[in-house]
C-alpha positions in Angstrom: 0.0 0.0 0.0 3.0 2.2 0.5 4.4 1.5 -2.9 1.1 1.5 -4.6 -1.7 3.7 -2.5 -3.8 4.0 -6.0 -4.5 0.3 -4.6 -6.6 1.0 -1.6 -10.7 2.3 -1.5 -10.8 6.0 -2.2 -12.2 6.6 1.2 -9.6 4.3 3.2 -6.5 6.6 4.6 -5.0 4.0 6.5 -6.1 1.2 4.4 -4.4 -2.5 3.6 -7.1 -4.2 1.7 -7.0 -4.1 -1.9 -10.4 -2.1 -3.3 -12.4 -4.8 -5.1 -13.9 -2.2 -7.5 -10.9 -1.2 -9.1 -10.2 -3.0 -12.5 -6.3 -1.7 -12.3 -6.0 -4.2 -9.6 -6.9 -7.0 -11.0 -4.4 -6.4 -14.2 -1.5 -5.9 -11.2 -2.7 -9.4 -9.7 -2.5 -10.9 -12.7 1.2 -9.6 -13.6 2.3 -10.8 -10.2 0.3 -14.3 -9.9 2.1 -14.8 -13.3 5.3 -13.7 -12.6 5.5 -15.4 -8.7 3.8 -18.8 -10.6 6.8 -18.7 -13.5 8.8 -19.0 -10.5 7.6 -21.6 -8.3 7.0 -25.1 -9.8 3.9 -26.1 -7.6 1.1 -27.0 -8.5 -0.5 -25.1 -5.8 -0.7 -21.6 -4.7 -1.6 -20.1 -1.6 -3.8 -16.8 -2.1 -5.0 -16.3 1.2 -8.1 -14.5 2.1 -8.0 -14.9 5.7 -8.1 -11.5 8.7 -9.5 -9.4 5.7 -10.8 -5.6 7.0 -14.2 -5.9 5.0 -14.9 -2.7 6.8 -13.1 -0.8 4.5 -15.0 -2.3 1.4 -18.4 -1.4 2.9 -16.9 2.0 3.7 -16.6 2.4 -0.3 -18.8 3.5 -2.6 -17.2 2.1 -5.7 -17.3 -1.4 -3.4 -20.7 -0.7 -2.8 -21.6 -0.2 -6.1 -19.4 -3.1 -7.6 -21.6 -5.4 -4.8 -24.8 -4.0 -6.6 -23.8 -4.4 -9.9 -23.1 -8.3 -9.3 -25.7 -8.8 -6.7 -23.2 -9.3 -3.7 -25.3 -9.0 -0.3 -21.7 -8.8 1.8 -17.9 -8.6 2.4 -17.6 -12.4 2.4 -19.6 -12.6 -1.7 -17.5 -9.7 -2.3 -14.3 -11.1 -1.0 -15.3 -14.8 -3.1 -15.8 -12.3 -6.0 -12.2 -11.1 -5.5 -10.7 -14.3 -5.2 -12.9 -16.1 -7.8 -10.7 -13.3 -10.5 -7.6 -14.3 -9.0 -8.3 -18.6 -9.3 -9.5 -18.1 -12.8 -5.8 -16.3 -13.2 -4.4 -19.1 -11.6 -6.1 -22.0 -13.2 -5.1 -19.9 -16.5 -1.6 -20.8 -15.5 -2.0 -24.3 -14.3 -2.3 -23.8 -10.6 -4.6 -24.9 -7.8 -5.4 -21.9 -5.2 -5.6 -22.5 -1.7 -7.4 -19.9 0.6 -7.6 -19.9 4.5 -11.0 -21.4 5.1 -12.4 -17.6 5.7 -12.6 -17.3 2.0 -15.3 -19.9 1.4 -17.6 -17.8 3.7 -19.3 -16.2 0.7 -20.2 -19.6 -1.0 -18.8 -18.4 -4.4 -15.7 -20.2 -4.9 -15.1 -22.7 -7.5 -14.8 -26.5 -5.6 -11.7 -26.1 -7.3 -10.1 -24.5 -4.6 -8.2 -25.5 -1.6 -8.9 -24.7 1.6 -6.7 -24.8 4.8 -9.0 -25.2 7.5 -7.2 -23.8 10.5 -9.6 -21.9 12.7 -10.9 -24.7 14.3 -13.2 -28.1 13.8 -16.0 -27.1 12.6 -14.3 -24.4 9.9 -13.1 -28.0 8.7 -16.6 -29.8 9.3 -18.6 -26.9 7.1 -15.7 -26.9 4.4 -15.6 -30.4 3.7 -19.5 -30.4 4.1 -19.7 -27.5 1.0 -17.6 -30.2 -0.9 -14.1 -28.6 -0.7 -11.0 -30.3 -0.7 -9.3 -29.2 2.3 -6.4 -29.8 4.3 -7.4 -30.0 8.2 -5.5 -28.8 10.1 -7.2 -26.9 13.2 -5.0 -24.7 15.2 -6.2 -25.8 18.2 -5.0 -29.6 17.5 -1.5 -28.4 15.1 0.1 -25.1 15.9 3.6 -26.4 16.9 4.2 -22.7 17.4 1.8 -22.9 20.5 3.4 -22.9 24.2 3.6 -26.4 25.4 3.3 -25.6 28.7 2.4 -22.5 31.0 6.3 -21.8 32.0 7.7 -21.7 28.6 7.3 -18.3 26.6 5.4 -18.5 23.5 2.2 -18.4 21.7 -1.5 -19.4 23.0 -4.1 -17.9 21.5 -4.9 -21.3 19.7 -3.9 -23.8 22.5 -1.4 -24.3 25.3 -0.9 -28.0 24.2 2.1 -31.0 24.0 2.1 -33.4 21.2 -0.8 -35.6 23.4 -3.6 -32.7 22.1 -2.3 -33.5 18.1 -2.6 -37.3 18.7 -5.7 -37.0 20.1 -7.4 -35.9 17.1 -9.8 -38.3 15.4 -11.9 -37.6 12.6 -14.7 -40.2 13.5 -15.0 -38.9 16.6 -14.6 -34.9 16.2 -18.1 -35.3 13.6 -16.7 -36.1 9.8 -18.8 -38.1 8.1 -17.4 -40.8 5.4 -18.6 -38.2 2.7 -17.1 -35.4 4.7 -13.7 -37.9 4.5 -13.5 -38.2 0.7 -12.9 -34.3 1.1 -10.2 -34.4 3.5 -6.7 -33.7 1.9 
């Protein structure tokens, strides 16, 4: 946003979310997925969509009327909108996106995403429900990153956990069903 302000909503001043309205934005996606996907050989790339401000989106009126235009009722169908442009860029170059489960909240992304469900169970139980691939992978069962115990400094706003809480996870047990499993990646 430093580099490129012209990015941001007209009306955000301390802004970090790219407006959704502004066509020039999507061109500079596309130039950068292409160039960042000419360098990495995997098949996959991560595009995120997690933690995004859709504050500042409702806040603009070229958002606003972007969300009229293609019948988007709120941040989350306008932030699958966003994404959707970015997959079809991707898939253009023979990639597979990922998003943070977050993105799927809108309901407009292609099955051909997928999603890292990390927030917790049931982000994983609703995404593999909807029919998306997803890798599962809840924070509260596999942030390594997490304090292991209450006298060692660290993380815990996931878990305070040892390597017990990770083996502890089953599916059967935690709600998938076998059709929920043939989504599990």
């Amino acid at each position: 946003a430093n580099v490129h302000p012209e990015i941001l909503c007209s009306t955000s001043h301390n802004g970090n979310v790219w407006c959704a309205s502004r066509e020039e934005n999507y061109e500079l996606l596309g130039d950068v997925l292409t160039e960042l996907a000419a360098l990495f050989p995997s098949k996959y790339f991560h595009l995120g969509g997690d933690e995004v401000n859709m504050s500042q989106w409702m806040a603009c009126p070229e958002c606003r009327e972007l969300m009229r235009k293609e019948g988007l009722k709120s941040g989350h169908e306008l932030e699958g909108y966003f994404l959707s442009r970015l997959v079809k860029v991707l898939e253009g170059l023979g990639k597979t996106a990922v998003v943070w489960n977050e993105a799927i909240n809108g309901d407009n992304l292609t099955k051909d995403v997928l999603v890292s469900g990390w927030e917790d169970v049931d982000a994983c139980l609703d995404a593999t429900a909807k029919g998306y691939k997803t890798i599962v992978m809840p924070a509260y069962y596999f942030y390594f990153d997490m304090k292991q115990s209450a006298a060692e400094p660290g993380f815990t706003w996931a878990n305070t956990f040892d390597v017990k809480t990770t083996y502890s996870f089953e599916f059967d047990k935690l709600g998938f069903t076998p059709e929920q499993m043939k989504n599990v990646v």
